[in-house]
MIDOSE-1310 file (N, C-alpha, C; in nm, 2 decimals, decimal comma, always signed):
residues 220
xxxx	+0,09/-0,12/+0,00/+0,00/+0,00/+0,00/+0,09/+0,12/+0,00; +0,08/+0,23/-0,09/+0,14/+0,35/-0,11/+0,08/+0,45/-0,08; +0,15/+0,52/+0,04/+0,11/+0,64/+0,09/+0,21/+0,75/+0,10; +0,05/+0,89/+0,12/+0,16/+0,99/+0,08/+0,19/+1,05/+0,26
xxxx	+0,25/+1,09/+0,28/+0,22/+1,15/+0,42/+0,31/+1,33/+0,39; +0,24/+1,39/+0,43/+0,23/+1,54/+0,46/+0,28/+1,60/+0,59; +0,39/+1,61/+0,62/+0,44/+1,66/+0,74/+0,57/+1,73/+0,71; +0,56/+1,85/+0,80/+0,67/+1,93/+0,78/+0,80/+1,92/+0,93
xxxx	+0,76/+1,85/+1,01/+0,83/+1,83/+1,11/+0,96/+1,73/+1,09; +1,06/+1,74/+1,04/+1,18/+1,66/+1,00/+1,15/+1,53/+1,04; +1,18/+1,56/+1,21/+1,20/+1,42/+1,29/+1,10/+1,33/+1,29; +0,96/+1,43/+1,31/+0,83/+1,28/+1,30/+0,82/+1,24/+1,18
xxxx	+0,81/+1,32/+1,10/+0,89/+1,26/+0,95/+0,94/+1,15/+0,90; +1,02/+1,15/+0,96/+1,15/+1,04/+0,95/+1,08/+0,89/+1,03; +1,03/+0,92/+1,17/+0,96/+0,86/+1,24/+0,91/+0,78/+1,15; +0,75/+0,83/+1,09/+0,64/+0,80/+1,05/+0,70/+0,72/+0,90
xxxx	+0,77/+0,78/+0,84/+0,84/+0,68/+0,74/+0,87/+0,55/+0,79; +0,97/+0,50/+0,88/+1,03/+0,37/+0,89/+0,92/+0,34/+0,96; +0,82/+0,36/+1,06/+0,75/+0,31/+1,15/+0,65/+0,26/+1,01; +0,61/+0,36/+0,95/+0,51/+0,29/+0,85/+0,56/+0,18/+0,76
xxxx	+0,67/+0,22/+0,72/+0,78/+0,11/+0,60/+0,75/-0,04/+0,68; +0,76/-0,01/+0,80/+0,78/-0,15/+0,88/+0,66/-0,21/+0,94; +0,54/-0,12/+0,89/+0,42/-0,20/+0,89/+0,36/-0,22/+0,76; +0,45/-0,26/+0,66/+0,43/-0,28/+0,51/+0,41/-0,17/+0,40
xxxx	+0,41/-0,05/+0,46/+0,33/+0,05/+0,36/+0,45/+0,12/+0,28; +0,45/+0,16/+0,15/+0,52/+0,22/+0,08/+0,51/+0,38/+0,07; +0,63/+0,47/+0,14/+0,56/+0,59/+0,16/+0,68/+0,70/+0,08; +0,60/+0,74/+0,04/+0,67/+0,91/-0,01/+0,59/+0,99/+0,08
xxxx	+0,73/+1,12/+0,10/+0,67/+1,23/+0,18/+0,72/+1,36/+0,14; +0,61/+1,45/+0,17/+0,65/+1,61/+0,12/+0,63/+1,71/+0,23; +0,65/+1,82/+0,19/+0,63/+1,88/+0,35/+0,59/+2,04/+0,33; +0,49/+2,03/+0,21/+0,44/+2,12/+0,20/+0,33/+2,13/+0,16
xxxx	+0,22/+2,24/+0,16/+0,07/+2,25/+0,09/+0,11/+2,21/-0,06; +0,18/+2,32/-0,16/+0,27/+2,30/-0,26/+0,28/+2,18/-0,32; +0,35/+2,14/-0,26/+0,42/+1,97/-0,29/+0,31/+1,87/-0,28; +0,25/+1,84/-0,20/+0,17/+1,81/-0,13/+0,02/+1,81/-0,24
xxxx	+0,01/+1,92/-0,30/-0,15/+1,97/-0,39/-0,06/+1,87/-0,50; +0,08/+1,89/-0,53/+0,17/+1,84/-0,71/+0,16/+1,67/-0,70; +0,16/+1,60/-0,54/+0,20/+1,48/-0,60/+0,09/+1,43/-0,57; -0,06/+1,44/-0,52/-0,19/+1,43/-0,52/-0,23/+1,42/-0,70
xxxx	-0,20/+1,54/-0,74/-0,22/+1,55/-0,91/-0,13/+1,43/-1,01; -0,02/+1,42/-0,98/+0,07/+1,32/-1,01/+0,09/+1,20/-1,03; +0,07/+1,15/-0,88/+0,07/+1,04/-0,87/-0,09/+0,96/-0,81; -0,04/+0,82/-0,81/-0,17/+0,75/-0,74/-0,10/+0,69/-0,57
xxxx	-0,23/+0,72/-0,50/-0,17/+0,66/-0,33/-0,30/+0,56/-0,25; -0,26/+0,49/-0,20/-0,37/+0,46/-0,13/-0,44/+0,49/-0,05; -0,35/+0,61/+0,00/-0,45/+0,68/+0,10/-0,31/+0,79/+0,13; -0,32/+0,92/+0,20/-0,27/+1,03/+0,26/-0,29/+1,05/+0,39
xxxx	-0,16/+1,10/+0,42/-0,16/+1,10/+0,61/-0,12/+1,30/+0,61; -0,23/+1,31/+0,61/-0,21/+1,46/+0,62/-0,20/+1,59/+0,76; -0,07/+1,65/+0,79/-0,08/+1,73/+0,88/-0,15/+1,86/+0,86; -0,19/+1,94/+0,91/-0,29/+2,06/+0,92/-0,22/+2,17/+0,88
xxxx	-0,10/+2,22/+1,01/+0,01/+2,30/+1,00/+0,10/+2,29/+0,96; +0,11/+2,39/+0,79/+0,21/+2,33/+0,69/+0,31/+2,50/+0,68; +0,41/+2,56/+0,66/+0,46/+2,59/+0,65/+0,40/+2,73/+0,53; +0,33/+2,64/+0,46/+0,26/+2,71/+0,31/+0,11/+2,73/+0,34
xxxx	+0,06/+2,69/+0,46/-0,07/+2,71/+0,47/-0,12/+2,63/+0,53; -0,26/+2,60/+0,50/-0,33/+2,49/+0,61/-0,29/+2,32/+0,48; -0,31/+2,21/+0,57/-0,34/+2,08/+0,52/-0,49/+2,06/+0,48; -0,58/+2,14/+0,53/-0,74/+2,13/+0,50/-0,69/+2,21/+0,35
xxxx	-0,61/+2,30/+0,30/-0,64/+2,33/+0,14/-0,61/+2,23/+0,07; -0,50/+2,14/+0,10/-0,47/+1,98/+0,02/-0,61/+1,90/+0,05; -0,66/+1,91/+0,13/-0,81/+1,81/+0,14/-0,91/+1,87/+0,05; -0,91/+2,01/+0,04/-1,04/+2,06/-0,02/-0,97/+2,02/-0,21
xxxx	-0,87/+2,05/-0,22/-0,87/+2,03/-0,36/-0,89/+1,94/-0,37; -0,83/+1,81/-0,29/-0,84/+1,66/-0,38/-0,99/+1,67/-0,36; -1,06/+1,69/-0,32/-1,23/+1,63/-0,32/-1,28/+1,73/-0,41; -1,27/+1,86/-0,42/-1,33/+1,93/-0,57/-1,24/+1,88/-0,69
xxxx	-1,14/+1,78/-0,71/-1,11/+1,74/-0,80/-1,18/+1,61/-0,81; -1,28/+1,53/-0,74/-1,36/+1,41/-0,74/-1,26/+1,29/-0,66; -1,13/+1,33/-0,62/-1,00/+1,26/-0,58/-1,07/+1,16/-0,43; -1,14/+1,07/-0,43/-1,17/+0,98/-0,31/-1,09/+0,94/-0,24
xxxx	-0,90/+0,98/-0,26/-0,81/+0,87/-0,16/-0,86/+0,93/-0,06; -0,86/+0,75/+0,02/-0,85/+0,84/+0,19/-0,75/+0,91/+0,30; -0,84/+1,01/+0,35/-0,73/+1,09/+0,39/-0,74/+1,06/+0,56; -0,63/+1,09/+0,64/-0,58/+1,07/+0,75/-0,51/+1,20/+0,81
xxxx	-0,58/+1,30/+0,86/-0,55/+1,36/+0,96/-0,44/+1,39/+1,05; -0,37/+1,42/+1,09/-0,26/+1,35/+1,21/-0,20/+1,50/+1,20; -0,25/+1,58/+1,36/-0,22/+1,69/+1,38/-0,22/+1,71/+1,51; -0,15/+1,85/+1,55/-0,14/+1,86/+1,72/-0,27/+1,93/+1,74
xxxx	-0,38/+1,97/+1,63/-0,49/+2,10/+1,66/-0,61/+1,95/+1,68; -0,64/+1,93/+1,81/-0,68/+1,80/+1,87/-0,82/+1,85/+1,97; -0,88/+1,99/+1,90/-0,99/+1,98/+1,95/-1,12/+1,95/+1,88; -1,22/+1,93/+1,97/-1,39/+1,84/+1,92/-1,39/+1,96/+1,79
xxxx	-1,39/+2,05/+1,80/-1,43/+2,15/+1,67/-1,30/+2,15/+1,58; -1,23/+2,11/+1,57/-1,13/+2,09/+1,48/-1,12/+1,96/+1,43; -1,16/+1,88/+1,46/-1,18/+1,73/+1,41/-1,32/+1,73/+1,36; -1,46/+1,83/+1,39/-1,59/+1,81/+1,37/-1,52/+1,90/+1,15
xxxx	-1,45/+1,98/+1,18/-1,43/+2,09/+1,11/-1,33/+1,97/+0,95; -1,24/+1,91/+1,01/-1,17/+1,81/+0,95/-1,24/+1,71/+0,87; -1,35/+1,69/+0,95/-1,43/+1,55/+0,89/-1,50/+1,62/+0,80; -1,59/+1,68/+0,85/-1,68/+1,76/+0,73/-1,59/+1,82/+0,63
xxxx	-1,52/+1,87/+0,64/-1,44/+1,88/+0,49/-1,42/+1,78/+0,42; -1,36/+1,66/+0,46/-1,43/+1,50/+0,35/-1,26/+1,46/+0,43; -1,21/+1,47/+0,51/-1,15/+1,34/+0,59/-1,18/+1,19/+0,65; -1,13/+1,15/+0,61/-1,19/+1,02/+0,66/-1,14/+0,96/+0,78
xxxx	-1,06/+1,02/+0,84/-1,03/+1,01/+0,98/-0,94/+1,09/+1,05; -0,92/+1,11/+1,18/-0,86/+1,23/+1,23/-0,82/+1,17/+1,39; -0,66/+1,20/+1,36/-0,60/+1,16/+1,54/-0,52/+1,27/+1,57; -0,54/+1,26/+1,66/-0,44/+1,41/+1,73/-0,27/+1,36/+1,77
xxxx	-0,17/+1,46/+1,77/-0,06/+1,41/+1,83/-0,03/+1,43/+1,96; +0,02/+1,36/+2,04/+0,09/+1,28/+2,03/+0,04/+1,14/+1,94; +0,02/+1,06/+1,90/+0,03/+0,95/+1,86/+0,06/+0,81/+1,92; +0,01/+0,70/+1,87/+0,06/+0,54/+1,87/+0,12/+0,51/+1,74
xxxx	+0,18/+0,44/+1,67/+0,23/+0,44/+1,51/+0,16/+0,35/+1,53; +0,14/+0,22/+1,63/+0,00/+0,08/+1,56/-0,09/+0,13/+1,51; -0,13/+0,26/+1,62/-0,24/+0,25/+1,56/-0,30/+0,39/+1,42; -0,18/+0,40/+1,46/-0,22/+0,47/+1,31/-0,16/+0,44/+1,15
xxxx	-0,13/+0,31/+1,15/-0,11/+0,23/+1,04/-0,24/+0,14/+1,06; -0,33/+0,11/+1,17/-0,46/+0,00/+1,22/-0,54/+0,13/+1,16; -0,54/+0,28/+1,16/-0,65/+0,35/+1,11/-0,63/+0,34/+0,96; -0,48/+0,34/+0,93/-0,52/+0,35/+0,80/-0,57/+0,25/+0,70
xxxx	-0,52/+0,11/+0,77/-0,58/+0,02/+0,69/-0,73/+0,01/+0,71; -0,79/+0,07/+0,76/-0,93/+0,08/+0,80/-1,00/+0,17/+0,72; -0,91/+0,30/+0,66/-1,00/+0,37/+0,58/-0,97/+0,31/+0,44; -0,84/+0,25/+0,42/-0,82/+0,20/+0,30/-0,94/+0,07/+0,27
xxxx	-0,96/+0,00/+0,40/-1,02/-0,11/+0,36/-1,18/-0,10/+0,29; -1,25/+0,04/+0,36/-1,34/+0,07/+0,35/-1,39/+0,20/+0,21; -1,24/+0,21/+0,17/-1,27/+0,26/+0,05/-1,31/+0,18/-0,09; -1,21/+0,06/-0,04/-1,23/-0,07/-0,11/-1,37/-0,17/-0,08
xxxx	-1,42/-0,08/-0,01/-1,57/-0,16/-0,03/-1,58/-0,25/+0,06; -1,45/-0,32/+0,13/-1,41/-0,42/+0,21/-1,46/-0,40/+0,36; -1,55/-0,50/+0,40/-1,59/-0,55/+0,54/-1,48/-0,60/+0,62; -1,42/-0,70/+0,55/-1,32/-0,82/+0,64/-1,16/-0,76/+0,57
xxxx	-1,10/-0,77/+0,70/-0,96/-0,73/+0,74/-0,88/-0,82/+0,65; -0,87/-0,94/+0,61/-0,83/-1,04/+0,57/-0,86/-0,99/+0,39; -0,73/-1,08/+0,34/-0,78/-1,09/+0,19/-0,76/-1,21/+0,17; -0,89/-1,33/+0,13/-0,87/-1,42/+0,08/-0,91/-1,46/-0,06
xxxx	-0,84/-1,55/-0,07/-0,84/-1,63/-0,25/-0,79/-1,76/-0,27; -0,84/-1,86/-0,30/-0,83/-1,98/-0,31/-0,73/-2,07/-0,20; -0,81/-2,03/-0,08/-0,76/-2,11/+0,06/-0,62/-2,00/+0,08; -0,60/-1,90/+0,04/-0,53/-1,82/+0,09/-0,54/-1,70/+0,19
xxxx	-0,52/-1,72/+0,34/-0,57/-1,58/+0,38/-0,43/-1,50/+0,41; -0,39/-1,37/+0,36/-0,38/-1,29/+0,40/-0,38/-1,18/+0,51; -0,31/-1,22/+0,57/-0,32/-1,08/+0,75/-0,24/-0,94/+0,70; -0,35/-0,85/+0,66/-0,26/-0,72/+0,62/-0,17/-0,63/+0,79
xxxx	-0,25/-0,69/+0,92/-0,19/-0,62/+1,02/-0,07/-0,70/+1,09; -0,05/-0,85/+1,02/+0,03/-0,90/+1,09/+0,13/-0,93/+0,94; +0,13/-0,85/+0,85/+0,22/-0,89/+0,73/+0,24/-1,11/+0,70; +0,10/-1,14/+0,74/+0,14/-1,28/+0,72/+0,02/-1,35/+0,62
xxxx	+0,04/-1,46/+0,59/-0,04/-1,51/+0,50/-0,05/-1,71/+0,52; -0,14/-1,74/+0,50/-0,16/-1,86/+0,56/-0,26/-1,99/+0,49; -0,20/-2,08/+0,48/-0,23/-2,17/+0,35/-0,22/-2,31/+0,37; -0,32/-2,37/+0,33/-0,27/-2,50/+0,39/-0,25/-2,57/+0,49
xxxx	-0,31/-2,46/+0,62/-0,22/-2,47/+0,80/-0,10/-2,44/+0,81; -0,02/-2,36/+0,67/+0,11/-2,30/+0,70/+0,08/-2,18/+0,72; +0,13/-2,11/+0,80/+0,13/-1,94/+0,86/+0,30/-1,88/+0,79; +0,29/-1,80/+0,74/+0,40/-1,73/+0,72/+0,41/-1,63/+0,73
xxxx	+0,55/-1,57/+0,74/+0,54/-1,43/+0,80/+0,63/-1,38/+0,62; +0,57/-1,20/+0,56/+0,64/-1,20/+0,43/+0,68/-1,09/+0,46; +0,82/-1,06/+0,38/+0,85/-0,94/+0,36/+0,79/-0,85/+0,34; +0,83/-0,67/+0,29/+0,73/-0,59/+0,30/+0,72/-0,61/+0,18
xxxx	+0,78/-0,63/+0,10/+0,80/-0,62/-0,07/+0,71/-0,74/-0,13; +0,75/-0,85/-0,06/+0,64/-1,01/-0,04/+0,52/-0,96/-0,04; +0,49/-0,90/+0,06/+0,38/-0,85/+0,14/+0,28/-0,76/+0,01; +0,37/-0,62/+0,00/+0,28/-0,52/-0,09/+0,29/-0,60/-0,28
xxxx	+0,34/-0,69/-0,29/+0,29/-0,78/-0,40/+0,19/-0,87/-0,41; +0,19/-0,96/-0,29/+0,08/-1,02/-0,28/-0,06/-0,91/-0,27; -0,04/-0,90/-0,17/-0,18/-0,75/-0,16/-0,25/-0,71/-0,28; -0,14/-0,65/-0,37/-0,21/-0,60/-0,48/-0,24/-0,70/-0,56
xxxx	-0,21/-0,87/-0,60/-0,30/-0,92/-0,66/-0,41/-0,98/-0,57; -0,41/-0,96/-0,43/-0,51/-1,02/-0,38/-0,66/-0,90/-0,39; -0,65/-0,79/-0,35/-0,71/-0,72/-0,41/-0,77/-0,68/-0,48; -0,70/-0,75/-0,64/-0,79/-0,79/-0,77/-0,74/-0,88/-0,80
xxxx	-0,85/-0,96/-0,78/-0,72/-1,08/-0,84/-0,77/-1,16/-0,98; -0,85/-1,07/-1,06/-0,90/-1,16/-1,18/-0,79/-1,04/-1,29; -0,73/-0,91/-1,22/-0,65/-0,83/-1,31/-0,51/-0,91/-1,32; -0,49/-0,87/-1,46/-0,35/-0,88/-1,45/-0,25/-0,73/-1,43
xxxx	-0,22/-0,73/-1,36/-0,11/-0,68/-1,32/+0,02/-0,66/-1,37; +0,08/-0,56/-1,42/+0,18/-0,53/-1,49/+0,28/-0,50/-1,41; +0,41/-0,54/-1,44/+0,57/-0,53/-1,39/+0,55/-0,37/-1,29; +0,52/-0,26/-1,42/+0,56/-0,14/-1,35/+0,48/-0,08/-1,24
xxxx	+0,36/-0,14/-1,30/+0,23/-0,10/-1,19/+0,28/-0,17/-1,04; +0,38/-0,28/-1,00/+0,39/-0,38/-0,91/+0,50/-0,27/-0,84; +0,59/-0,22/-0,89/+0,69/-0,17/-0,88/+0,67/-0,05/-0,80; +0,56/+0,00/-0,87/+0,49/+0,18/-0,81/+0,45/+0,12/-0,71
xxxx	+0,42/-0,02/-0,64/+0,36/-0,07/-0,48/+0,49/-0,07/-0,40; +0,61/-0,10/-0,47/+0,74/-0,16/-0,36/+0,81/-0,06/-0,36; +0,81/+0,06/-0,45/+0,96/+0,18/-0,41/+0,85/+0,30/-0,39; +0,90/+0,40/-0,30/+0,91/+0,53/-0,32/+0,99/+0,62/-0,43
xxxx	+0,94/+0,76/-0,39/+1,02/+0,82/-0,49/+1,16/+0,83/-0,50; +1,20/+0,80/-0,38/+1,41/+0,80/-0,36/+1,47/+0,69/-0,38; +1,37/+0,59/-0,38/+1,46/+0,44/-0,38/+1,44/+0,39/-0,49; +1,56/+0,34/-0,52/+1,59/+0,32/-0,67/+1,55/+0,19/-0,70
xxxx	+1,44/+0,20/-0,82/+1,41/+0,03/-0,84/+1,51/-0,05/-0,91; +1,49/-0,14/-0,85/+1,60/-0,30/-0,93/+1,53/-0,38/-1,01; +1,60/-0,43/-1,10/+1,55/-0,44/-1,23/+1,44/-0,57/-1,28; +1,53/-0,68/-1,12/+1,46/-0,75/-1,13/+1,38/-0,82/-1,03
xxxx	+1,35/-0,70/-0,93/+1,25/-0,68/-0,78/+1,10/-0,78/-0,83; +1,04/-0,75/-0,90/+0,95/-0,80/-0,89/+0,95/-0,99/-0,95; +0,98/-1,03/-0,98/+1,04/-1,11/-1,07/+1,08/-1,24/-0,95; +1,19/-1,18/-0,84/+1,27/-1,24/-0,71/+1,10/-1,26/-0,63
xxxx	+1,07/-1,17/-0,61/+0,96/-1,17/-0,50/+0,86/-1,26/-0,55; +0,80/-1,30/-0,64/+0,69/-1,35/-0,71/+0,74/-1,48/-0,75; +0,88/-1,51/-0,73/+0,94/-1,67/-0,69/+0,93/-1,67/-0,58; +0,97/-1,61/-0,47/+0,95/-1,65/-0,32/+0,80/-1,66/-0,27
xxxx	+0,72/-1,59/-0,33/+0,60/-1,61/-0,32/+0,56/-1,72/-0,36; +0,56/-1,79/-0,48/+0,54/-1,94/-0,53/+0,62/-2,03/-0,41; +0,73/-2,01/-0,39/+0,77/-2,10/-0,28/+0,68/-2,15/-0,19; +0,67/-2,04/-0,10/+0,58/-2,05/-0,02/+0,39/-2,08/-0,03
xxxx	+0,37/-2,05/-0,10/+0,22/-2,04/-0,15/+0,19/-2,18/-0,26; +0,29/-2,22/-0,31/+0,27/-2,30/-0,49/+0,31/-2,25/-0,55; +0,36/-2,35/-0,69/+0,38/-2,28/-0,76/+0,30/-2,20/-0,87; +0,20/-2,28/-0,84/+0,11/-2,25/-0,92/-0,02/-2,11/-0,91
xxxx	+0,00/-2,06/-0,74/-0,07/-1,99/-0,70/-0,06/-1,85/-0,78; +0,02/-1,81/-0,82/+0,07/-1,67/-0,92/+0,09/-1,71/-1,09; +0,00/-1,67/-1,17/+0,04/-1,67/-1,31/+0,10/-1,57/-1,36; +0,19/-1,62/-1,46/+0,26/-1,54/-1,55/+0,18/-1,48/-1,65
xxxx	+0,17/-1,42/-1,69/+0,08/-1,37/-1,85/+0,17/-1,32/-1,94; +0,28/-1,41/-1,99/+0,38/-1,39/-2,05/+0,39/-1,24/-2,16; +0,46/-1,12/-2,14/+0,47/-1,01/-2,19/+0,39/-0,92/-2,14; +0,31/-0,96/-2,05/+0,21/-0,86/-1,99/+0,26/-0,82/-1,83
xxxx	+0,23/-0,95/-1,76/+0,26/-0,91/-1,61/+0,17/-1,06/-1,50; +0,15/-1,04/-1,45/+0,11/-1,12/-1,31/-0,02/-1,16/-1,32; -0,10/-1,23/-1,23/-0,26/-1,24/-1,18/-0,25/-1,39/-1,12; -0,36/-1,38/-1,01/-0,37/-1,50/-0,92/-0,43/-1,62/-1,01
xxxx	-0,42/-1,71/-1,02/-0,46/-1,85/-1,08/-0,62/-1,86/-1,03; -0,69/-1,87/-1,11/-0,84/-1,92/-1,05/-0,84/-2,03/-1,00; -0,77/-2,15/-1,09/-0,81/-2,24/-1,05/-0,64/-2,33/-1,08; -0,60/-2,42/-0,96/-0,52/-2,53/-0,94/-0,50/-2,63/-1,07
């Protein structure tokens, strides 16, 4: 899952990166209204972790544009302005959730997979597909009575064909799930992961669509 997070404070910054990286999410960060309005327009995210007090202005003008642009990612909140009229004020602008700081990092990777889940239409925390369940909060997957624990890279590949799993899925599109904007992709990341994934899972559980890209097997 690829998120954008919005914060201008260096250090929680830095924080909320590796804390999030290490609960599977793929994150770019900017630290301005500016930046912030350019890679909303730019890019695709799964959801945005937006602070309030930005350097260039409020975080509610990044909220109001993505929704007069029709833009549904979910957004996430995460500010020290932590009162009932400032969260009543948040929501109603089209937030989909709002925590004040200080913070927990569980649980605000537990919020986000909650608005992500429910953007996707999804009731159940779990993604399953042909005796496969996936635990998006414990990065594990379980098959057969085997429990495994996956990488983050494991992890945000499986996801995205579990997710759709009748699409095929293309090399680059897989890629835009495993790097940010600083980290330089390898050439043949996706490729490594989607053998370790067969390891574990079958081999048969992941198709090739030779020149195209990826998609889950319907059927054994």
């Amino acid at each position: 899952m690829r998120l954008l997070v919005v914060e201008d404070d260096e250090v929680l910054l830095d924080g909320l990166k590796v804390g999030l990286q290490m609960c599977g999410f793929t994150v770019d960060a900017v630290t301005t209204v500016a930046d912030a309005q350019a890679a909303v327009r730019a890019d695709t995210f799964e959801a945005v972790v937006l602070d309030l007090m930005l350097p260039d202005g409020s975080g509610l003008d990044v909220l109001a544009a993505m929704r007069r642009a029709k833009d549904r990612t979910p957004v996430l909140l995460l500010t020290a302005k932590d009162e009932v009229s400032d969260r009543i004020c948040g929501l109603d602008a089209g937030a989909d959730d709002y925590l004040g700081k200080p913070f927990d990092l569980d649980e605000v990777a537990a919020r986000l997979r909650a608005i992500i889940r429910r953007g996707q239409g999804r009731a159940e925390s779990r993604l399953i597909w042909q005796g496969a369940a996936l635990d998006p909060a414990r990065m594990t997957v379980e098959r057969g009575g085997a429990l495994t624990t996956l990488s983050r890279r494991e992890f945000a590949i499986l996801q995205a064909l579990m997710e759709n799993p009748g699409t095929i899925h293309s090399k680059p599109s897989l890629e835009q799930k495993l790097y940010g904007w600083q980290e330089e992709v390898e050439s043949n990341t996706v490729e490594v992961h989607v053998h370790k994934l067969r390891a574990k899972l079958g081999a048969s559980f992941i198709e090739t669509v030779r020149g195209v890209g990826y998609r889950l097997r319907t059927a054994e």
